[in-house]
TIVOVO-371275 format. One line per field, with one value per residue (C-alpha): residue in three letters; chain; z, x, y. Coordinates in steps of 0.1 Angstrom, whole numbers. Layout:
residu: [ALA, ...]
chaine: [A, ...]
c3: [Z, ...]
c1: [X, ...]
c2: [Y, ...]
This chain:
residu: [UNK, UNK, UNK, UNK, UNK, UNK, UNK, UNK, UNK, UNK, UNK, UNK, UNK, UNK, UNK, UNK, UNK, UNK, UNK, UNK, UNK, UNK, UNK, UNK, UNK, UNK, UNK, UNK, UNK, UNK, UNK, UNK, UNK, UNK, UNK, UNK, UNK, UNK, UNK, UNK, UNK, UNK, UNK, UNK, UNK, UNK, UNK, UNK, UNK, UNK, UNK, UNK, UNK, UNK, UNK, UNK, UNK, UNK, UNK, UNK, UNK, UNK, UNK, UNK, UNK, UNK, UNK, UNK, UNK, UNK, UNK, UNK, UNK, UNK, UNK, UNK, UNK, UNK, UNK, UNK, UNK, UNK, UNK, UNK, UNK, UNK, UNK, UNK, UNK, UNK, UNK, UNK, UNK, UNK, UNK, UNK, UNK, UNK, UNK, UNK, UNK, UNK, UNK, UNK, UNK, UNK, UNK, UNK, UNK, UNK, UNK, UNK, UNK, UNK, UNK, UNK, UNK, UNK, UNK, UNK, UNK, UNK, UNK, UNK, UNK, UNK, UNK, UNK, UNK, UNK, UNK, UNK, UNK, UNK, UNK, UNK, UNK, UNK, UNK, UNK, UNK, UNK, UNK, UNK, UNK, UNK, UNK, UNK, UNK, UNK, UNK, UNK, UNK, UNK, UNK, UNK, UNK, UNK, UNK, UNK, UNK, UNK, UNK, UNK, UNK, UNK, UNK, UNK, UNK, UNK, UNK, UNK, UNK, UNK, UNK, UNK, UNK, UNK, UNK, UNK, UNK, UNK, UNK, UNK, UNK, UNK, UNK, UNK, UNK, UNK, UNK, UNK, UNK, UNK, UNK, UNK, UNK, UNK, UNK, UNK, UNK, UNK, UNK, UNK, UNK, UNK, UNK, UNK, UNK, UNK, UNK, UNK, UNK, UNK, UNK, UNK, UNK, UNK, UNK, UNK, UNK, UNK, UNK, UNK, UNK, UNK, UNK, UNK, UNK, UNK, UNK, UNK, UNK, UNK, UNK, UNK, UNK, UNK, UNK, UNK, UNK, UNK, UNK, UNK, UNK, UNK, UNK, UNK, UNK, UNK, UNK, UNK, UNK, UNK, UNK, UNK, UNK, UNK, UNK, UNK, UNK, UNK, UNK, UNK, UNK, UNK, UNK, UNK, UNK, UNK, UNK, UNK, UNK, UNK, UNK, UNK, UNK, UNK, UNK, UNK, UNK, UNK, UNK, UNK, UNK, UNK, UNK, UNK, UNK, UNK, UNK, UNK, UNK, UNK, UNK, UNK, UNK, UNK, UNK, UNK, UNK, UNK, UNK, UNK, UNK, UNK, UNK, UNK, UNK, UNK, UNK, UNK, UNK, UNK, UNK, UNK, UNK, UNK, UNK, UNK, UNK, UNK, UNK, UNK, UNK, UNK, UNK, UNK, UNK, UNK, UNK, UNK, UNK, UNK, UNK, UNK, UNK, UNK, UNK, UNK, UNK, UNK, UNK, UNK, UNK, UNK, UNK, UNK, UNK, UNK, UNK, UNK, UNK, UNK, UNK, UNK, UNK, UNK, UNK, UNK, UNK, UNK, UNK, UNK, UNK, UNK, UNK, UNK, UNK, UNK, UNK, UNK, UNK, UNK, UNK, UNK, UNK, UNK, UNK, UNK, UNK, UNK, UNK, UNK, UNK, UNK, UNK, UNK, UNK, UNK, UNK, UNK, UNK, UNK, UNK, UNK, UNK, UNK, UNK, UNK, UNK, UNK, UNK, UNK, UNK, UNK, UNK, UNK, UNK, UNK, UNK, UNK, UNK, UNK, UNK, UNK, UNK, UNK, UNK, UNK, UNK, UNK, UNK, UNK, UNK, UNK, UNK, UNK, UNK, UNK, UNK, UNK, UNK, UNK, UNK, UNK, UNK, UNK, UNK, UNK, UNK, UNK, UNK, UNK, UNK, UNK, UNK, UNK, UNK, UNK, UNK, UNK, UNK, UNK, UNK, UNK, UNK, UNK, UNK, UNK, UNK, UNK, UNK, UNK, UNK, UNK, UNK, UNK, UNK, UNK, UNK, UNK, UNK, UNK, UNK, UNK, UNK, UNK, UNK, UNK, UNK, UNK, UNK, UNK, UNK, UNK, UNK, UNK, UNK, UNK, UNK, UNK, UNK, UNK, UNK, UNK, UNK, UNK, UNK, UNK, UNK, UNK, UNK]
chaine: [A, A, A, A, A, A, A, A, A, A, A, A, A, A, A, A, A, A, A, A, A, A, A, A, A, A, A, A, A, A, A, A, A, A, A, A, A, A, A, A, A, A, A, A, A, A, A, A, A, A, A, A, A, A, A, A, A, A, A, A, A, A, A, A, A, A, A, A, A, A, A, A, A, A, A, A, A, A, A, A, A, A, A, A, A, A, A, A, A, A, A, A, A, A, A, A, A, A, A, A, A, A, A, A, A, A, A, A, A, A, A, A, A, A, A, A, A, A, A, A, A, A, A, A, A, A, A, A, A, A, A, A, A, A, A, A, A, A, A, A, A, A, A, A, A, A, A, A, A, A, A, A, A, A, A, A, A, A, A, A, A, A, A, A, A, A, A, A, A, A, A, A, A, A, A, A, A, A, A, A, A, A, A, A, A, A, A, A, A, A, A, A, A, A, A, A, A, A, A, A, A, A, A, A, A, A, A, A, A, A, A, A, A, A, A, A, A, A, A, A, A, A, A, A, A, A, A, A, A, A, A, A, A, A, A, A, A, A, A, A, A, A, A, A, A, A, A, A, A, A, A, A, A, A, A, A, A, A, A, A, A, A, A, A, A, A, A, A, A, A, A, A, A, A, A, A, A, A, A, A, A, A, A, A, A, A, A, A, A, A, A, A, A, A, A, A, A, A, A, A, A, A, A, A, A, A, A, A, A, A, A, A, A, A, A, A, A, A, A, A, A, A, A, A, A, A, A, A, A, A, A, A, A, A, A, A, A, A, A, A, A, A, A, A, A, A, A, A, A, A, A, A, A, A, A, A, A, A, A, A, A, A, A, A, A, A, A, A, A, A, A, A, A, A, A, A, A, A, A, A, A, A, A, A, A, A, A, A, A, A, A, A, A, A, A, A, A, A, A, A, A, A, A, A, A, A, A, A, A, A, A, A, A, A, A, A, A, A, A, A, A, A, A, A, A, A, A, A, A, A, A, A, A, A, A, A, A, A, A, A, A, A, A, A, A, A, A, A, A, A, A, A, A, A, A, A, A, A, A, A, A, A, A, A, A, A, A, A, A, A, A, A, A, A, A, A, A, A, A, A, A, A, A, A, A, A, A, A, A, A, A, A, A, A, A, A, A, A, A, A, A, A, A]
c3: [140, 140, 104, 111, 142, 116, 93, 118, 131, 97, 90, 126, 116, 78, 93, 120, 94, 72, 107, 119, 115, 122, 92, 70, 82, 79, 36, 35, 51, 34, 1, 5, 15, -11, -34, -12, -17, -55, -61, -36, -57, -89, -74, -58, -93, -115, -148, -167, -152, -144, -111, -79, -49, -15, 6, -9, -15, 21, 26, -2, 15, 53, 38, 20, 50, 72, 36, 40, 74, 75, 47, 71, 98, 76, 68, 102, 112, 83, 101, 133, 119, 99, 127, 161, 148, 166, 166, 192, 216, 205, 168, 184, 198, 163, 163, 188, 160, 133, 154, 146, 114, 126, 124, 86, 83, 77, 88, 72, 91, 124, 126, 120, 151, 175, 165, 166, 203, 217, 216, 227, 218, 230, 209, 235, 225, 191, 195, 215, 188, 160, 187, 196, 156, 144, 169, 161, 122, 130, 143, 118, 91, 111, 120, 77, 86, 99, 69, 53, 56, 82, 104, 123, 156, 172, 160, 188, 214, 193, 188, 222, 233, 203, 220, 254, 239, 225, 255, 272, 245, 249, 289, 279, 252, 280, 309, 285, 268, 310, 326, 305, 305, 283, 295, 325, 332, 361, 377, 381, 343, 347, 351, 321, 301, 309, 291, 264, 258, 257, 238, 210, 208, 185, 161, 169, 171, 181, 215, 215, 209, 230, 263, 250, 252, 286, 303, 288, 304, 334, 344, 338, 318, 302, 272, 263, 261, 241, 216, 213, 214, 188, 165, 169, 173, 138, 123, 140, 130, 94, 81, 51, 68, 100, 75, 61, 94, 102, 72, 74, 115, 98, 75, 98, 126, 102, 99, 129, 139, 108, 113, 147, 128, 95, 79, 53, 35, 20, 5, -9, -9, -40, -41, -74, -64, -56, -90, -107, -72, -77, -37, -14, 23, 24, -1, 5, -28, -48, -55, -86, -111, -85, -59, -33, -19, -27, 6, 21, -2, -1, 36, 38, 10, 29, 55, 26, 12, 43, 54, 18, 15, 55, 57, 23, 30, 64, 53, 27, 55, 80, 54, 37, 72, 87, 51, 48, 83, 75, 45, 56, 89, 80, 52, 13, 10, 26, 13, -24, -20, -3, -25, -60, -54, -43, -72, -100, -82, -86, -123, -123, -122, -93, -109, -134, -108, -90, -118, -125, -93, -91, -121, -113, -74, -80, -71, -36, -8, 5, -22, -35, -5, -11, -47, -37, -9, -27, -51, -26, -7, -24, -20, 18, 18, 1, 23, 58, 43, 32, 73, 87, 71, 83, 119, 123, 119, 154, 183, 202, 180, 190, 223, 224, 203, 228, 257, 238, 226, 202, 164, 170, 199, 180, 153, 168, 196, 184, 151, 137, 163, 153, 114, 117, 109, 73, 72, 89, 63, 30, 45, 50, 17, -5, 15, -10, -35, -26, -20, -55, -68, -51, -65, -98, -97, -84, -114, -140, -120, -108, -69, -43, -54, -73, -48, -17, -17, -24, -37, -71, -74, -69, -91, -120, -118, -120, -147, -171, -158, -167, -191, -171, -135, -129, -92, -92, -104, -88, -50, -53, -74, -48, -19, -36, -44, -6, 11, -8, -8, 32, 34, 8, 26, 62, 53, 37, 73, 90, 62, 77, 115, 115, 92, 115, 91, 92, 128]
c1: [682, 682, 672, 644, 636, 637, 616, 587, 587, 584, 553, 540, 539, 527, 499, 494, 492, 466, 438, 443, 404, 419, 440, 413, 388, 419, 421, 382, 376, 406, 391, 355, 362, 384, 359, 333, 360, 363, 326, 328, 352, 335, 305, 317, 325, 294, 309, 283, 290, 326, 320, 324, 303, 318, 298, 304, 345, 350, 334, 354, 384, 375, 368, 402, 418, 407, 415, 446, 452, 435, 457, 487, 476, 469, 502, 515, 489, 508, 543, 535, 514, 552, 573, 558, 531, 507, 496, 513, 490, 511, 492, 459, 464, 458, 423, 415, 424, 405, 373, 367, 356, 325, 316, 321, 295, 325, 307, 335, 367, 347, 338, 374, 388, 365, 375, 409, 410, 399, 417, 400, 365, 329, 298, 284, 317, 304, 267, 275, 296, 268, 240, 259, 263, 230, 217, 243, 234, 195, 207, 227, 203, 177, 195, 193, 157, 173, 178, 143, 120, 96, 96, 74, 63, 79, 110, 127, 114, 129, 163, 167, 156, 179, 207, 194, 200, 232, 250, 230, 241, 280, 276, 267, 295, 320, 304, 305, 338, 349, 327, 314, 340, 341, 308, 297, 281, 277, 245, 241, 241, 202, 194, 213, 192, 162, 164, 180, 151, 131, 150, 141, 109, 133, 139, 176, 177, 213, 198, 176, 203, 224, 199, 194, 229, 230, 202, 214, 250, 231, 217, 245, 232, 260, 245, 225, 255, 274, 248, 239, 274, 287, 262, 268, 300, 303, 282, 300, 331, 321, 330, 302, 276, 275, 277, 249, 234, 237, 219, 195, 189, 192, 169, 146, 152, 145, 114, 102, 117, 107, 76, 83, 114, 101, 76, 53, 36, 75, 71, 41, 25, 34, 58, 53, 83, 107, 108, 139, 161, 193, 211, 214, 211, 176, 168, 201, 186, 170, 132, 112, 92, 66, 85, 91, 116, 136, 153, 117, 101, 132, 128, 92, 93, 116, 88, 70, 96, 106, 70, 59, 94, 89, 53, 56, 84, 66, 35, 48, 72, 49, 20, 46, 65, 30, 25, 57, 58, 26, 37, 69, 56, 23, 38, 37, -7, -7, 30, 16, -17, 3, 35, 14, -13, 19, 41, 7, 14, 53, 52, 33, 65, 61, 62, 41, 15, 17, 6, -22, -29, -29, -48, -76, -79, -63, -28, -24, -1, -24, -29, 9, 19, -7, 7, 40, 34, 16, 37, 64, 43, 58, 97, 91, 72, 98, 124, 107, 94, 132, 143, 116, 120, 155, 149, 117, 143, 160, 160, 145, 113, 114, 112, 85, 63, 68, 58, 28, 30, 0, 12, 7, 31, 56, 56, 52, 72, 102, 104, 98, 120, 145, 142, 142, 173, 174, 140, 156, 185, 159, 136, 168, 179, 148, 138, 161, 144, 115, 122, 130, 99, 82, 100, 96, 56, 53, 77, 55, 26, 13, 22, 22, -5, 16, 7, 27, 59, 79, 113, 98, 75, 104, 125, 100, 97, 130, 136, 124, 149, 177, 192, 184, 184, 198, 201, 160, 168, 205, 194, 164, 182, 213, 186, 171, 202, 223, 189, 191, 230, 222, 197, 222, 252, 234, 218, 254, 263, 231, 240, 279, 269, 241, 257, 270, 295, 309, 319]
c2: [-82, -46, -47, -67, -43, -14, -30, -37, -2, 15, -11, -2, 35, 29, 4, 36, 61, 38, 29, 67, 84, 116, 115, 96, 125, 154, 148, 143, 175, 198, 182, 188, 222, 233, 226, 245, 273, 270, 273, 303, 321, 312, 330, 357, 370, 385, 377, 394, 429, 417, 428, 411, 406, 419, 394, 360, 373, 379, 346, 332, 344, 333, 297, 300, 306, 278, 253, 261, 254, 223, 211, 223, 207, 169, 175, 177, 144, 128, 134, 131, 92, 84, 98, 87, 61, 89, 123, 146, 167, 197, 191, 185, 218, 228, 220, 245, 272, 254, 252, 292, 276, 273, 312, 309, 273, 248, 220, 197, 215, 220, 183, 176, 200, 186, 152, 165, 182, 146, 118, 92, 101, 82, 77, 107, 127, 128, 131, 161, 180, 170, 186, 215, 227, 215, 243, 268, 261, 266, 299, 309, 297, 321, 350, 355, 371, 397, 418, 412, 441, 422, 387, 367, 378, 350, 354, 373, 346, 317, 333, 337, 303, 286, 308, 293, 258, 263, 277, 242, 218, 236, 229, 195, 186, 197, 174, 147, 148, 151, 124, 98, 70, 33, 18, 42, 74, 93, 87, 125, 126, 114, 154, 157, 131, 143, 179, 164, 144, 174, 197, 168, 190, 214, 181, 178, 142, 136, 155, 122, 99, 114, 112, 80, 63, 85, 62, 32, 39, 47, 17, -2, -31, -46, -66, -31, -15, -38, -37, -2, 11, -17, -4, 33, 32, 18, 45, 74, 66, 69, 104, 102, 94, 113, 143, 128, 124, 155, 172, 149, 167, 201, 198, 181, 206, 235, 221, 222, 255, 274, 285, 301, 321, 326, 343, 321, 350, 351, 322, 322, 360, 372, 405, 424, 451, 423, 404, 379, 393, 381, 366, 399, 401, 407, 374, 352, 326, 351, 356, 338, 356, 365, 381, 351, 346, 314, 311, 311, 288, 265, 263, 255, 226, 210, 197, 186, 166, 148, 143, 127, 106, 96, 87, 73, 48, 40, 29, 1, -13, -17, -34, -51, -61, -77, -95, -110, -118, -141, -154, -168, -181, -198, -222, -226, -221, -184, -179, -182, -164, -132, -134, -143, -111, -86, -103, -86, -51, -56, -63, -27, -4, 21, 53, 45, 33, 64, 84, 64, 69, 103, 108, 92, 105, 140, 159, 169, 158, 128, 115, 114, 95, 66, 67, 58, 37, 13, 4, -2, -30, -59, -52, -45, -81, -100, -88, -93, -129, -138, -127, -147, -181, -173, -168, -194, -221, -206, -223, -200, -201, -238, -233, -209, -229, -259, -233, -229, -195, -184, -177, -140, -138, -163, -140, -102, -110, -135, -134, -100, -81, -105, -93, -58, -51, -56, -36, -3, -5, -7, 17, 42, 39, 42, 72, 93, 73, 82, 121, 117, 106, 130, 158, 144, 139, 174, 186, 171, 188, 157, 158, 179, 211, 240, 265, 251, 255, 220, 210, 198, 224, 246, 233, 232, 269, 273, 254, 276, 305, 284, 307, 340, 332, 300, 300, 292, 257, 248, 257, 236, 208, 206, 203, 174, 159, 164, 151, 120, 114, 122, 91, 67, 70, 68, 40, 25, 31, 15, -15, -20, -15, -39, -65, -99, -107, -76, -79]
């Protein structure tokens, strides 16, 4: 008997140790950021002058510091998980320490301690933390105009008001992680809400998303909750893609705030006295062969590269929604005339199409997003037409009909709401597809026009430094590549949290 005891406690704590997110989250954080601190110390050394650089060592060194302690403290999780079958509050206490890793841009390790210092944590919980260091990173990524020789105007007045938001969205996190309980919220949490919902004006989204699950909590309605919380629940909960998440508000927030903090002429004025910088203070990326700075231009191109991988993944869902709504409501005749007509554009492949495109109307930015657009049309179509032959065999479909409900109501009303999901998930993950493309048209000088600043154009430029000054190409190239891994594993997550089966 006591065997057996023995033997179901050591499976309780090895079953504890394999469903903990802290320690899951604990090894993906110590991981990720020692090989942020590898790369780190492989820069920090100039090999060519066998020198090394001050700045990114001390940085080097901070980073090392904080790996190592957040490989102390899994260690301890993993105890405390084979010990106890829980983590102590004496180790959580730990992640107080390891949240001073946010003055040195650990995104990975900060995540982790706030996770940490909570135990039982609410969607709101973690929308907070992810609102309170997007704004501290938009500060931080900011405060690098400092130490160039001139900034915009603005500049001063925006600092101060991202400071103004910070010390808000901190005020908020606390109320939050105090009050909001399980399926309520206080109904004096309504005069929180509100300013969240305008600080959105600055792009942080998970400001939105938080006011939004506020309200909902608010009022109280039951099946609401239960839907929304199911589905973000899910989705915070994954490590991956709330990183991904999170970049994907950076970059997006950037946007937005950038022209108010930095200075365009930097990016695009050229600066004969400045040529082939290598990283300083004063131009953190570097400057390209005519004096701008890459940190600038970097910066800027990202609003192009969301807009044009946005707008162009948009367009096709919505035409190819509304056609394969029609096709799979109205029967086999419309079904073939639609699907036949967008199966000739799908045996064009889309790339291909979107140069023709461009050659015969001409490069710029309009112009590239029609390009790609179009030839997305037919996979949008066959995906809402496969959902609504689904969900027009529903009962509740029945039902309306015998109300007598027109087609148009039948269809925009019952049927389509009901297929969306499958849609969002698509359109999430061929956004990075389509950031791709862009980049790629504009590198072979057929996109975006080669005087504004975008990722490809970027990239291109830099390409033929390789040899000399590499950092032109990889800072460009590792945008392009985190913004898409942002959008593949957030829609992986969008996939999971909005499968049925999966429930």
């Amino acid at each position: 008997m006591a065997k057996n005891m023995n033997e179901l406690t050591s499976f309780k704590k090895e079953h504890a140790l394999k469903l903990s997110s802290e320690y899951t989250q604990a090894n993906f954080s110590w991981i990720l950021s020692l090989i942020l601190t590898v790369v780190l110390l492989l820069t920090s050394f100039d090999f060519a002058t066998s020198t090394v650089k001050p700045i990114i060592f001390v940085i080097f060194c901070l980073y090392a510091i904080f790996t190592l302690l957040q490989m102390v403290v899994t260690l301890i999780i993993k105890q405390n998980l084979g010990k106890y079958g829980y983590i102590k509050q004496s180790t959580r206490k730990w992640g107080y320490l390891l949240l001073l890793s946010v003055f040195t841009g650990n995104i990975f390790v900060v995540s982790f301690a706030f996770n940490l210092v909570k135990e039982n944590r609410e969607t709101e919980y973690t929308f907070s933390v992810y609102m309170l260091l997007n704004q501290i990173f938009i500060i931080a990524i900011s405060a690098l105009n400092i130490f160039k020789p001139y900034v915009t105007d603005t500049f001063p007045l925006a600092m101060l008001l991202f400071i103004g938001l910070v010390i808000f969205d901190l005020v908020v996190l606390l109320l939050v992680a105090k009050y909001v309980r399980g399926n309520e919220a206080p109904r004096w949490m309504l005069y929180i809400a509100i300013p969240l919902l305008l600080t959105t004006l600055t792009g942080n989204l998970f400001a939105l998303l938080l006011g939004l699950n506020l309200l909902v909590k608010i009022r109280n309605d039951q099946s609401t909750i239960g839907k929304w919380n199911g589905v973000w629940a899910k989705i915070t909960r994954n490590n991956t893609a709330m990183l991904g998440f999170f970049f994907i508000v950076l970059i997006f927030s950037i946007s937005i705030c950038s022209p108010f903090t930095f200075d365009y002429e930097m990016a695009v004025e050229n600066n004969y006295g400045a040529i082939l910088q290598t990283p300083s203070l004063e131009y953190p990326l570097g400057t390209d062969n005519f004096g701008r700075d890459l940190f600038s231009r970097i910066i800027f191109g990202a609003r192009i590269s969301l807009i044009v991988g946005v707008v162009s993944t948009l367009i096709p869902a919505l035409l190819g929604g509304i056609l394969g709504a029609l096709a799979g409501y109205y029967g086999p005749r419309t079904d073939n005339i639609i699907m036949r007509l967008l199966d000739v554009l799908y045996a064009v492949p889309g790339i291909l199409l979107a140069i023709a495109i461009i050659a015969a109307f001409g490069a710029n930015t309009v112009n590239l997003i029609l390009a790609l657009s179009v030839g997305s049309i037919p996979t949008y179509a066959r995906t809402m037409r496969a959902n609504v032959l689904m969900v027009s065999n529903f009962e509740y479909v029945d039902s309306a009909r015998a109300l007598g409900s027109s087609d148009f109501s039948i269809i925009f009303k019952h049927i389509v709401p009901n297929s969306l999901a499958p849609m969002i998930v698509k359109a999430t993950l061929t956004i990075g597809g389509a950031v791709i493309a862009t980049s790629s048209l504009s590198y072979l000088g057929l996109g975006v026009e080669p005087h504004i600043p975008e990722w490809g154009n970027i990239l291109k430029l830099g390409s033929t430094y390789l040899e000399t000054n590499s950092y032109l190409a990889i800072y460009p190239g590792l945008a392009i590549i985190l913004l898409v891994l942002s959008f593949n594993f957030l829609g992986d997550a969008l996939r999971d949290a909005l499968d049925p089966k999966l429930d």
